[in-house]
Z-matrix of the N, CA and C atoms (Angstrom, degrees):
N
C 1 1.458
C 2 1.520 1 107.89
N 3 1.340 2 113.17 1 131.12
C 4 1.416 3 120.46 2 178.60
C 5 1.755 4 120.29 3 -91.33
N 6 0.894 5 120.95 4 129.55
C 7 1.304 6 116.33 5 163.38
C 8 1.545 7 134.58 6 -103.06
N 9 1.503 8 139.10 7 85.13
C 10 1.253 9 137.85 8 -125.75
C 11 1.574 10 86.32 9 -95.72
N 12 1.372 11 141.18 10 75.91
C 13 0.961 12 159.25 11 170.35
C 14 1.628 13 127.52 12 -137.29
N 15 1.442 14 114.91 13 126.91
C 16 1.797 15 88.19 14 164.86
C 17 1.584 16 119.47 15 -117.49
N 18 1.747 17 102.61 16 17.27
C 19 1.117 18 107.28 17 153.55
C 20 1.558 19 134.93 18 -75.06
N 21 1.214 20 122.80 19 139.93
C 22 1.210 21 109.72 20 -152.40
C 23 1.443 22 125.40 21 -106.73
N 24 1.454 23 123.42 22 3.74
C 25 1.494 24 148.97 23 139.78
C 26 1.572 25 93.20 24 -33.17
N 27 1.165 26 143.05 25 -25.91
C 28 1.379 27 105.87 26 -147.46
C 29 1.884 28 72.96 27 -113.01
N 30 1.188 29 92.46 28 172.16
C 31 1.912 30 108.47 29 173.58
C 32 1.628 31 85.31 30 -166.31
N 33 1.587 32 105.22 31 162.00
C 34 1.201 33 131.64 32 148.25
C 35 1.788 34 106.20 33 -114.42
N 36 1.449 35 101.46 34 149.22
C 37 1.561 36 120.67 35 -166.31
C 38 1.488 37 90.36 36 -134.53
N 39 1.475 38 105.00 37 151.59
C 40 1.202 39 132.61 38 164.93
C 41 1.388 40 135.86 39 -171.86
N 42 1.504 41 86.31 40 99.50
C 43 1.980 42 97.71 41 177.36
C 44 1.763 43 118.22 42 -56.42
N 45 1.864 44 93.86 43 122.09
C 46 1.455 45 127.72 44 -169.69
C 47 1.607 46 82.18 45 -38.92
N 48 1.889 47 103.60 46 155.27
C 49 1.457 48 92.17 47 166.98
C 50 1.419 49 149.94 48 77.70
N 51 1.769 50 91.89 49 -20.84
C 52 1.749 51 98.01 50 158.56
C 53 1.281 52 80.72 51 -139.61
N 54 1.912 53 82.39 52 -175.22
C 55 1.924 54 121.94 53 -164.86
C 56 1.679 55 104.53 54 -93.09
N 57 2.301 56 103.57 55 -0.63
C 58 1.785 57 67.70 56 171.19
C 59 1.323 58 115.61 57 -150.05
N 60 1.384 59 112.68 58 154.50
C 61 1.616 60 152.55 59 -172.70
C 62 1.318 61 114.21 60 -70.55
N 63 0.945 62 116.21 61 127.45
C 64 1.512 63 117.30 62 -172.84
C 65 1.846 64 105.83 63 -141.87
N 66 1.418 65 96.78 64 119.49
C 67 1.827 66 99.69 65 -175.59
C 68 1.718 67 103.11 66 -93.24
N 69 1.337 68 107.75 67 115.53
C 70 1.368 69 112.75 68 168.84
C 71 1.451 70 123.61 69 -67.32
N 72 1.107 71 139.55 70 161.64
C 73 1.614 72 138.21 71 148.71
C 74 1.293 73 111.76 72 -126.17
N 75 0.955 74 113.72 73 97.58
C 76 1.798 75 104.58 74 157.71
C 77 1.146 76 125.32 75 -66.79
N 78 1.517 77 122.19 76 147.76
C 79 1.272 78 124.07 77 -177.81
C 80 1.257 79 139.75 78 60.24
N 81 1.329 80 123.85 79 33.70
C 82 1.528 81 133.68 80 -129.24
C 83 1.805 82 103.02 81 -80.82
N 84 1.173 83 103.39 82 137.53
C 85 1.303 84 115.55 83 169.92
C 86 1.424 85 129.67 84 -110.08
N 87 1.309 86 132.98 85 131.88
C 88 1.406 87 132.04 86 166.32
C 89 1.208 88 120.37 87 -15.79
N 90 1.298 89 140.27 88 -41.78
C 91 1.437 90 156.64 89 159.10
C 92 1.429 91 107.61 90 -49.36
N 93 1.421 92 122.63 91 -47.65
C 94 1.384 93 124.91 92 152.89
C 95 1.565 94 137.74 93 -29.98
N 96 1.289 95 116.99 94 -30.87
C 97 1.470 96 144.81 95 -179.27
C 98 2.041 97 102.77 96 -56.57
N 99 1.178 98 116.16 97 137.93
C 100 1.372 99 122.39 98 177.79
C 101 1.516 100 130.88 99 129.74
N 102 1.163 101 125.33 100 -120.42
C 103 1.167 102 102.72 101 -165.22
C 104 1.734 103 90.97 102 -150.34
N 105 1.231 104 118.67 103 133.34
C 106 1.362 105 141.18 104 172.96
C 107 1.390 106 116.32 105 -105.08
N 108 1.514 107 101.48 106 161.20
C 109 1.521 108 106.44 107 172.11
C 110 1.511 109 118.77 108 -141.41
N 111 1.277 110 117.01 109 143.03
C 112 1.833 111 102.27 110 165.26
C 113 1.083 112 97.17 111 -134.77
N 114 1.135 113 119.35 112 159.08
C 115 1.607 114 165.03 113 -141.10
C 116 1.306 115 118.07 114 -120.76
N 117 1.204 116 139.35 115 123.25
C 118 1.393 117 118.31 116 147.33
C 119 1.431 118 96.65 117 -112.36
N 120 1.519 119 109.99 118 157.94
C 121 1.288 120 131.24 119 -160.58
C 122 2.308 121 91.40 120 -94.47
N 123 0.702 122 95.45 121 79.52
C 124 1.605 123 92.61 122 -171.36
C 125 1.295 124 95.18 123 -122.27
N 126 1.354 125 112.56 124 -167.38
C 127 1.915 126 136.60 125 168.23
C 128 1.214 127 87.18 126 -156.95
N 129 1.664 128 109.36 127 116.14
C 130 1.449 129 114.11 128 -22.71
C 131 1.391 130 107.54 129 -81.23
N 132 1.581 131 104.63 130 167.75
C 133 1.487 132 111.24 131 -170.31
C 134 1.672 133 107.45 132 -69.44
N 135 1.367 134 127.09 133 156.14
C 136 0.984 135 127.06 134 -160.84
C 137 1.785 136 106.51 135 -142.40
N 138 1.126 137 110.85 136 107.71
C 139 1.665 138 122.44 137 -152.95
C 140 1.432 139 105.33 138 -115.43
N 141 1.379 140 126.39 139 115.54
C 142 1.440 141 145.88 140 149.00
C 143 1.334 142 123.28 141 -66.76
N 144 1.616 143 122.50 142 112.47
C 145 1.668 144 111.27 143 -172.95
C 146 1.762 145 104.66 144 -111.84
N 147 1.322 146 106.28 145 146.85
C 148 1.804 147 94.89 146 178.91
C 149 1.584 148 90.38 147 -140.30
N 150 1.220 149 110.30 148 149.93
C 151 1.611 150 119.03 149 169.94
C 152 1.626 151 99.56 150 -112.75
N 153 1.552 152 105.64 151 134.13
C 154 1.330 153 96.58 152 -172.46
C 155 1.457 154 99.19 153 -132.66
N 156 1.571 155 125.95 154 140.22
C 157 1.128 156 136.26 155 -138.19
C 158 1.750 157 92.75 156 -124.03
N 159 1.088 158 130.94 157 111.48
C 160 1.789 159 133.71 158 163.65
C 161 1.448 160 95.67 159 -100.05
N 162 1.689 161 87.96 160 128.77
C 163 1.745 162 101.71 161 172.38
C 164 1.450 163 89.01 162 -140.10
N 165 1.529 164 83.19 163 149.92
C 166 2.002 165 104.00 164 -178.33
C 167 1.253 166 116.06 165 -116.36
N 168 0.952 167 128.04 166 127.78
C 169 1.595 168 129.75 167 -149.26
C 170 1.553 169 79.63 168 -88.22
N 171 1.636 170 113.14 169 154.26
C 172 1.476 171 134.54 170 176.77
C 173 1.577 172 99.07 171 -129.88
N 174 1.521 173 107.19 172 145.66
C 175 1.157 174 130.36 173 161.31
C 176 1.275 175 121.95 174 -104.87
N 177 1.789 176 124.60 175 155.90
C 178 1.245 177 124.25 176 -160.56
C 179 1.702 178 100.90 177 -172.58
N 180 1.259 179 121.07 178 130.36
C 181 1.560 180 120.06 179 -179.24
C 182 1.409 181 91.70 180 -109.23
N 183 1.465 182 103.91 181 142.59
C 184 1.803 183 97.16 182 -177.88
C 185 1.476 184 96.04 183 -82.60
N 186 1.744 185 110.55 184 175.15
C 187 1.670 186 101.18 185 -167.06
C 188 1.427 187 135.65 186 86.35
N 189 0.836 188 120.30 187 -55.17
C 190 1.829 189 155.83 188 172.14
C 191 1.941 190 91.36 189 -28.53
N 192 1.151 191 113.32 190 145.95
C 193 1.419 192 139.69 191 -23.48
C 194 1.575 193 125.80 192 -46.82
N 195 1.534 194 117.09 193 -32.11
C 196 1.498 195 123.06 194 -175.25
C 197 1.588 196 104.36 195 -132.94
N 198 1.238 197 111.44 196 155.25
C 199 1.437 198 124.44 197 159.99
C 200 1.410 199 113.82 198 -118.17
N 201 1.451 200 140.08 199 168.34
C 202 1.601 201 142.00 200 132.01
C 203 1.071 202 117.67 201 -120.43
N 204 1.000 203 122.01 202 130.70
C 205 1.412 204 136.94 203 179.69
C 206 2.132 205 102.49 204 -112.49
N 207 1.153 206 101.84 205 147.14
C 208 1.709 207 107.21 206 150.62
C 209 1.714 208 135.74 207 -60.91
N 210 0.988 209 141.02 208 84.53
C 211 1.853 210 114.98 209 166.16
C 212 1.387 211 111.09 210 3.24
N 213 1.199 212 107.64 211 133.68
C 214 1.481 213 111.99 212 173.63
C 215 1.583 214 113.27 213 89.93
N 216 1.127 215 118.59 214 -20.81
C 217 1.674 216 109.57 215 -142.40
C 218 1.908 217 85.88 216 -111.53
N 219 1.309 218 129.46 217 166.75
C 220 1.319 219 125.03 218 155.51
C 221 1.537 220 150.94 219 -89.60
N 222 0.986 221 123.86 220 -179.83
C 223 1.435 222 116.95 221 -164.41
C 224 1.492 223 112.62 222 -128.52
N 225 1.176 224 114.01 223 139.80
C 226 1.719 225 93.93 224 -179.94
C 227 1.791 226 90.93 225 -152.60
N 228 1.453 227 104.15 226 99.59
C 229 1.527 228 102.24 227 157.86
C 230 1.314 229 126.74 228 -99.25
N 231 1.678 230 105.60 229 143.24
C 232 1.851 231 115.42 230 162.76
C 233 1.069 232 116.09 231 -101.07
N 234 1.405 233 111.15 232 150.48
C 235 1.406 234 121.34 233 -172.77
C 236 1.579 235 87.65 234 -133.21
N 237 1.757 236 93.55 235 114.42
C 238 1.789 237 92.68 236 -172.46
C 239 1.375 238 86.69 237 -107.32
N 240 1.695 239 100.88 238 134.84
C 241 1.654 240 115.50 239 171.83
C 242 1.948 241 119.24 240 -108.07
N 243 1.097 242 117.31 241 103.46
C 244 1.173 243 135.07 242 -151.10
C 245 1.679 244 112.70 243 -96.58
N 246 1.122 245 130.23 244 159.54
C 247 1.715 246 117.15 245 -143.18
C 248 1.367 247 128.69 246 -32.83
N 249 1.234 248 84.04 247 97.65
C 250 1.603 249 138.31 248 177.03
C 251 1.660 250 112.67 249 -105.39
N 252 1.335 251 113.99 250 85.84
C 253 1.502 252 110.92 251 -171.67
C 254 1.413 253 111.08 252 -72.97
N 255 1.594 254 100.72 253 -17.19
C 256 1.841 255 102.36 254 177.45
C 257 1.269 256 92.87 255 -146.29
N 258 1.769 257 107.22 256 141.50
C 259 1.750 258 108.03 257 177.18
C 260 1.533 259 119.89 258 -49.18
N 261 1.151 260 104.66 259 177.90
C 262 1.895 261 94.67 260 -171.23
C 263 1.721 262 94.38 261 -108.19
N 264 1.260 263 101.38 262 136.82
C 265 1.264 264 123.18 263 -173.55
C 266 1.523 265 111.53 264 -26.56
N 267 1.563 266 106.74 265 -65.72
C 268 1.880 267 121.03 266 161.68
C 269 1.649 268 108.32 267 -122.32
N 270 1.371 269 80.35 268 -173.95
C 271 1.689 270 100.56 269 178.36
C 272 1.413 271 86.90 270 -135.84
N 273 1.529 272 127.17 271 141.23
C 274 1.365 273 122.49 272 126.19
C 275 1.016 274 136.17 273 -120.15
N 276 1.898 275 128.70 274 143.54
C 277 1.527 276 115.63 275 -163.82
C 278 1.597 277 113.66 276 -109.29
N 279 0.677 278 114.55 277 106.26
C 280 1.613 279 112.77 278 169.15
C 281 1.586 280 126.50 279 -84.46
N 282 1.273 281 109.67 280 125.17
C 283 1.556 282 109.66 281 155.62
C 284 1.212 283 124.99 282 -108.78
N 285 1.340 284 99.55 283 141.01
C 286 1.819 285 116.92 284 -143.72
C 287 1.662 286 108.77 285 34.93
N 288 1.199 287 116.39 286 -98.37
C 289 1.643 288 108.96 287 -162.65
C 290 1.916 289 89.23 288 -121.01
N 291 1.265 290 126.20 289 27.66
C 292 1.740 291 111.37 290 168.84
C 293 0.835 292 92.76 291 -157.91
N 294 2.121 293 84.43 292 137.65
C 295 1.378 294 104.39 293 -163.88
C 296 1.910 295 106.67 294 -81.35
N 297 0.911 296 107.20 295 166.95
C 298 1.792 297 112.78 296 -179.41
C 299 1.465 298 118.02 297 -129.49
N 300 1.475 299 113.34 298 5.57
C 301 1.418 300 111.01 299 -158.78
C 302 1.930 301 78.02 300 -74.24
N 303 1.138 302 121.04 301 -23.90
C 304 2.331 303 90.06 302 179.62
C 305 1.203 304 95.07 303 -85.05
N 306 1.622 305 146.18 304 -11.95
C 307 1.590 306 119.00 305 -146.70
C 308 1.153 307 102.48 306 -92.70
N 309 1.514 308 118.54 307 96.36
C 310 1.029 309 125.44 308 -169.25
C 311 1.682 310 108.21 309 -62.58
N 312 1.220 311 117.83 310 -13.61
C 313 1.469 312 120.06 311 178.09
C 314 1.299 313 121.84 312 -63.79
N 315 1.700 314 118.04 313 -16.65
C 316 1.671 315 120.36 314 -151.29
C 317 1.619 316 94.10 315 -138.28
N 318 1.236 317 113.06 316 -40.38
C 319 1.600 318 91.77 317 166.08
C 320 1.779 319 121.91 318 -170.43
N 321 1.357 320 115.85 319 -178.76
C 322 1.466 321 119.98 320 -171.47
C 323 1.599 322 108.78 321 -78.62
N 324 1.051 323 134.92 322 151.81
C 325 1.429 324 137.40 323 156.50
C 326 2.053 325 122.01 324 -114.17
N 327 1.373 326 107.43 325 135.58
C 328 1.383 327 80.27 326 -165.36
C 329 1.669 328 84.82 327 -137.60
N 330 1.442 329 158.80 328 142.55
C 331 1.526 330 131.37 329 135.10
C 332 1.600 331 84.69 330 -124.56
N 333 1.670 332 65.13 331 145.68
C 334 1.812 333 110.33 332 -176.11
C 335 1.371 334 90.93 333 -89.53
N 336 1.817 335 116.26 334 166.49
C 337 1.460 336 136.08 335 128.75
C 338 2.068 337 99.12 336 -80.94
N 339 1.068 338 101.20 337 133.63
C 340 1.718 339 115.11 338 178.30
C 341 1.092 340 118.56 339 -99.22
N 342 1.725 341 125.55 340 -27.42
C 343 1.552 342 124.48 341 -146.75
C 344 1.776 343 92.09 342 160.31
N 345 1.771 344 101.32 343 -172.87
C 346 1.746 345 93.39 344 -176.79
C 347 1.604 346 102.18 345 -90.95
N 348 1.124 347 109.86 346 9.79
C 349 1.834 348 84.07 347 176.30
C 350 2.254 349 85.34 348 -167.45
N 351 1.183 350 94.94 349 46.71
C 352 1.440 351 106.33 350 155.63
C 353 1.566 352 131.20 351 -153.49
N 354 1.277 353 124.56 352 156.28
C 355 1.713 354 108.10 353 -141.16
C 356 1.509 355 83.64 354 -152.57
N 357 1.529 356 140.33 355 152.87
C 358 1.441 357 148.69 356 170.73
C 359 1.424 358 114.63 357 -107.78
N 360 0.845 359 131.18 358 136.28
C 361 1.520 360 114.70 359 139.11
C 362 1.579 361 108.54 360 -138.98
N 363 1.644 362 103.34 361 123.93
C 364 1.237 363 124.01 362 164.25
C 365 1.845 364 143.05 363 -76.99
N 366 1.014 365 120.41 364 104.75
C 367 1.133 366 128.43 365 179.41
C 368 1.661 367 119.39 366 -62.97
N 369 1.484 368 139.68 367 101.63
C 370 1.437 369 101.76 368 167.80
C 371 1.771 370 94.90 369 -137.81
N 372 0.926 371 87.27 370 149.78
C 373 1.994 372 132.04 371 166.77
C 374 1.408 373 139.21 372 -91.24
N 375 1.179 374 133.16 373 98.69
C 376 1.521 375 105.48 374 -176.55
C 377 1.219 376 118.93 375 -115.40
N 378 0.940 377 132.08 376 -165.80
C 379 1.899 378 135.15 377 -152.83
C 380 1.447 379 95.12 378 -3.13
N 381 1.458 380 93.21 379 92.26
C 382 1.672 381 109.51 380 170.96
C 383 1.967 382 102.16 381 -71.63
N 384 1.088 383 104.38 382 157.06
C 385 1.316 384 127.58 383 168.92
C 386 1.474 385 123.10 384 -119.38
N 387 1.294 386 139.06 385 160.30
C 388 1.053 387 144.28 386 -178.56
C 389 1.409 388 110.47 387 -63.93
N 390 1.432 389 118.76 388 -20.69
C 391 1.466 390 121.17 389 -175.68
C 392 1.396 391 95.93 390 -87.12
N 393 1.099 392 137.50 391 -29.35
C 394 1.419 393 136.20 392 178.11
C 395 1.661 394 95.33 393 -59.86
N 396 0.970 395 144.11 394 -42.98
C 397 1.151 396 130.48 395 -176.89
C 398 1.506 397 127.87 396 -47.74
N 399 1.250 398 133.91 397 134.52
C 400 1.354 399 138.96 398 -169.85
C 401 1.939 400 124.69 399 147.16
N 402 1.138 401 102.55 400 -144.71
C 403 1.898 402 99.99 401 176.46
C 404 1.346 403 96.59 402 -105.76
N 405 1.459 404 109.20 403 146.32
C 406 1.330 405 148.62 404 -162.04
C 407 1.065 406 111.04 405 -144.85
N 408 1.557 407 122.87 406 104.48
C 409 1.857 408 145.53 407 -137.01
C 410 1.220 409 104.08 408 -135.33
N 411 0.989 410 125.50 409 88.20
C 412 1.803 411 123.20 410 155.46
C 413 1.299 412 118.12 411 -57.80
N 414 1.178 413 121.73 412 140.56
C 415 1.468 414 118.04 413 -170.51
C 416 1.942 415 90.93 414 -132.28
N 417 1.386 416 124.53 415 116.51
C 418 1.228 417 121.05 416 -174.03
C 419 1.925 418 103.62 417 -108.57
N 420 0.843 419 127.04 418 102.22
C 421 1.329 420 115.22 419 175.78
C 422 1.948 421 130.47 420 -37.25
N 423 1.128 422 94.49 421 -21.70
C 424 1.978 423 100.47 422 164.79
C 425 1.833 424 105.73 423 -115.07
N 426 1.188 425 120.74 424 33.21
C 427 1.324 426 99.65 425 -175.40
C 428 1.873 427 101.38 426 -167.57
N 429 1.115 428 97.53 427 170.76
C 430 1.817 429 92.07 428 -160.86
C 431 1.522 430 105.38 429 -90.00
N 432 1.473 431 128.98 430 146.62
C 433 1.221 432 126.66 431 -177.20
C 434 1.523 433 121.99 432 -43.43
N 435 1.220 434 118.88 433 164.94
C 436 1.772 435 102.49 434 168.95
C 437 1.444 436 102.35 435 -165.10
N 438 1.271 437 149.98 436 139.88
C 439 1.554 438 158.00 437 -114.81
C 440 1.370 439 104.50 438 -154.18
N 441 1.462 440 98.85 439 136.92
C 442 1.800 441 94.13 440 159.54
C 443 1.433 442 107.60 441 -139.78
N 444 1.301 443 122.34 442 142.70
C 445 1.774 444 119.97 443 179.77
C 446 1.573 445 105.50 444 -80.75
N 447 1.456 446 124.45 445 113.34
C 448 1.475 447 133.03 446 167.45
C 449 1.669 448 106.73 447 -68.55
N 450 1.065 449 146.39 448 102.65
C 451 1.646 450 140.11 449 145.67
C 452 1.356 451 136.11 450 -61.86
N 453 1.616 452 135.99 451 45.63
C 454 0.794 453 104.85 452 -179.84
C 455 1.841 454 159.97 453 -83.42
N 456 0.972 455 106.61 454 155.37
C 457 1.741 456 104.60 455 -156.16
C 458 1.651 457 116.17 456 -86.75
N 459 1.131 458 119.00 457 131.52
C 460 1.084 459 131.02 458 172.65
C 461 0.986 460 109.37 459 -93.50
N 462 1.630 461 124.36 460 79.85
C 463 2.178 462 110.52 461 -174.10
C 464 1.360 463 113.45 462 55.81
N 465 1.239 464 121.55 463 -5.05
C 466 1.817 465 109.86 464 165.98
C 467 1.557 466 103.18 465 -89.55
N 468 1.518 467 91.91 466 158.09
C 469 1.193 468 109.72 467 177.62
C 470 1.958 469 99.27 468 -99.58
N 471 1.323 470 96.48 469 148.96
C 472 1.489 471 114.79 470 177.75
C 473 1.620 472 108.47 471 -48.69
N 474 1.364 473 108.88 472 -81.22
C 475 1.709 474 96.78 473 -176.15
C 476 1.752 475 117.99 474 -50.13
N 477 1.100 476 127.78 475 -3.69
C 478 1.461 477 132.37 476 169.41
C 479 1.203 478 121.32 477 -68.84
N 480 1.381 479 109.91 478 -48.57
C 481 1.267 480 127.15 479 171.67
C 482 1.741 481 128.98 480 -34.07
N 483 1.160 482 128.60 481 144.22
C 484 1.302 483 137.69 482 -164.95
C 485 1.483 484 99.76 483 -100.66
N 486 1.594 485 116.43 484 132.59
C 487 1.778 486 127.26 485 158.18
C 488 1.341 487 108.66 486 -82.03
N 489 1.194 488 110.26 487 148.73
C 490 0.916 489 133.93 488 155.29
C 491 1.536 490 107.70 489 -79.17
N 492 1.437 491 105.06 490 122.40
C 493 1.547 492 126.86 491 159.90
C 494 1.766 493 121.09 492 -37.92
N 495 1.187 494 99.05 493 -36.13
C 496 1.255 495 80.16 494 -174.47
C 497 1.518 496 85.58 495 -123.16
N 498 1.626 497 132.82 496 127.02
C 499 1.349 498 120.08 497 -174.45
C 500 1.323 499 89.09 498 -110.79
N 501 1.125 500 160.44 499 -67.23
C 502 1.648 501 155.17 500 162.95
C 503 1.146 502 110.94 501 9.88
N 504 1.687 503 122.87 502 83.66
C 505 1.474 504 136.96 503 167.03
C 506 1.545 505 109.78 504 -101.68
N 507 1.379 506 116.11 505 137.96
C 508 1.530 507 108.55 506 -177.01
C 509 1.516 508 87.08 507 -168.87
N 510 1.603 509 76.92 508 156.09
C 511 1.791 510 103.69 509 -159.88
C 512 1.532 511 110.55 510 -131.29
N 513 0.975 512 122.00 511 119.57
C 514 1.743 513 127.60 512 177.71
C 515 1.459 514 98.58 513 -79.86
N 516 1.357 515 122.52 514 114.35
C 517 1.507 516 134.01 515 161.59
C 518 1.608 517 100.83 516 -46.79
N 519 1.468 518 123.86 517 148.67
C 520 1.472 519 119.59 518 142.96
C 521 1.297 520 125.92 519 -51.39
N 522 1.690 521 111.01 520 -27.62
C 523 1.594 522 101.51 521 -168.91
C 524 1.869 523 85.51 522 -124.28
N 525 1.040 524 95.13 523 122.51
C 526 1.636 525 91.23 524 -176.05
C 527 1.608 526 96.63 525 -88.38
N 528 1.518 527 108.67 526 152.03
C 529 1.314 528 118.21 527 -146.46
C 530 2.427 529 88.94 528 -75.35
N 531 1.427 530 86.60 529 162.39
C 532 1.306 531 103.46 530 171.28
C 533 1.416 532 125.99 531 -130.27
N 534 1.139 533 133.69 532 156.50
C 535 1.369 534 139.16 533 -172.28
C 536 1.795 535 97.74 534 -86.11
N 537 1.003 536 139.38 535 112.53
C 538 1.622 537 146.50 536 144.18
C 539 1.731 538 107.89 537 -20.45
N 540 1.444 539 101.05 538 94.09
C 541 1.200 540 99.00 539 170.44
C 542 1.386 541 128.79 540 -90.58
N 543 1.274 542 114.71 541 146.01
C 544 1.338 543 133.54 542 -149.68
C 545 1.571 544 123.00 543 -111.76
N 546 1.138 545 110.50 544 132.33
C 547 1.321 546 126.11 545 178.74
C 548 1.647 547 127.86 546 -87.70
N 549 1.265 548 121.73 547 99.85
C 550 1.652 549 111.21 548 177.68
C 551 1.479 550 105.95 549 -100.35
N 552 1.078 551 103.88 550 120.41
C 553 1.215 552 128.61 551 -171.91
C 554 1.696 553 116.94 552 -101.13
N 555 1.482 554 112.71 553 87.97
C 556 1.573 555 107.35 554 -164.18
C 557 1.713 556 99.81 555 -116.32
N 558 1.683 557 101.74 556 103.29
C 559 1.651 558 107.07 557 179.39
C 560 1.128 559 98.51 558 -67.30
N 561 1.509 560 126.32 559 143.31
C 562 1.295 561 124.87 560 157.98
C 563 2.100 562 118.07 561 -115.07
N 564 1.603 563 91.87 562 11.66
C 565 1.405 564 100.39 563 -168.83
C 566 1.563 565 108.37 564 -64.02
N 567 1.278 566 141.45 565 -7.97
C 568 1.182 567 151.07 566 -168.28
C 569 1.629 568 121.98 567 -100.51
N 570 1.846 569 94.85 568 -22.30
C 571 1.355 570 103.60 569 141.64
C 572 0.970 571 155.01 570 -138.81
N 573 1.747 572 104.99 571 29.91
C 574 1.431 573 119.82 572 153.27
C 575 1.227 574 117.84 573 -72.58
N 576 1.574 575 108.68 574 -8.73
C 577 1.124 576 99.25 575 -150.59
C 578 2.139 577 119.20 576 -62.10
């Protein structure tokens, strides 16, 4: 079996003993996306076509860039994860730089299935405090981190409130997100046969 590539992600496989071939990709990239072909070396030649589709799951906290909330009152963030052909293994949430998805003291953890290629995970908190205030980091295991600033208010009103100079908070996941690698799977047992 030939592989007309000299990138080296790609292989063709074939289990001893049967008629079928299977082209791997490792590591698959967006650039990857399109349309393939295989071959059998016959008379006449006999050609299999597949279009193969790479999607990258996106993350998104609803709300985002800022929220305010009251002292006292609760909090409940989503982190909607968007084509996602399979939920992501975890979520983890961090505020500012520690994560909380175990502290069972500070808040709930929940991810949903949403749809066929969308997935939730909900954050909630209650009688927020002023120390609760800060960045709020979803960490999706197929998809890239994404932040929202929580404010909460003690009797201030929102436009009163003071920025921070430097608002650019960002957080390196432990597992930096990965692309879902993919399997093309081209039987050819139907016409070797």
């Amino acid at each position: 079996m030939e592989t007309y590539t000299s990138d080296e992600r790609f292989e063709a496989l074939h289990l001893q003993k049967s008629n079928d071939w299977t082209l791997q990709i490792k590591y698959t990239q967006l650039r990857d996306s399109g349309p393939y072909e295989c071959q059998v070396s016959s008379d006449p030649k006999i050609s299999f076509f597949v279009n193969l589709t790479i999607v990258e799951a996106k993350a998104m906290i609803e709300g985002a860039p800022d929220i305010y909330v009251k002292s006292g009152s609760s909090i409940n963030l989503t982190c909607v994860i968007t084509q996602s052909p399979v939920p992501p293994a975890f979520v983890f949430w961090y505020h500012d730089e520690r994560m909380i998805n175990y502290d069972s003291t500070r808040g709930l953890i929940a991810v949903q299935k949403a749809g066929t290629d969308t997935a939730l995970s909900k954050l909630f908190i209650k009688d927020v405090q002023p120390s609760d205030s800060g960045n709020y980091t979803c960490c999706p295991s197929n998809a890239e981190a994404t932040s929202i600033t929580v404010h909460v208010l003690n009797g201030e009103k929102p436009a009163a409130m003071q920025h921070d100079a430097n608002p650019g908070h960002s957080l390196s996941c432990p597992f930096h997100s990965h692309r879902l690698i993919h399997w093309l799977n081209i039987l050819l047992w139907f016409i070797l046969r």
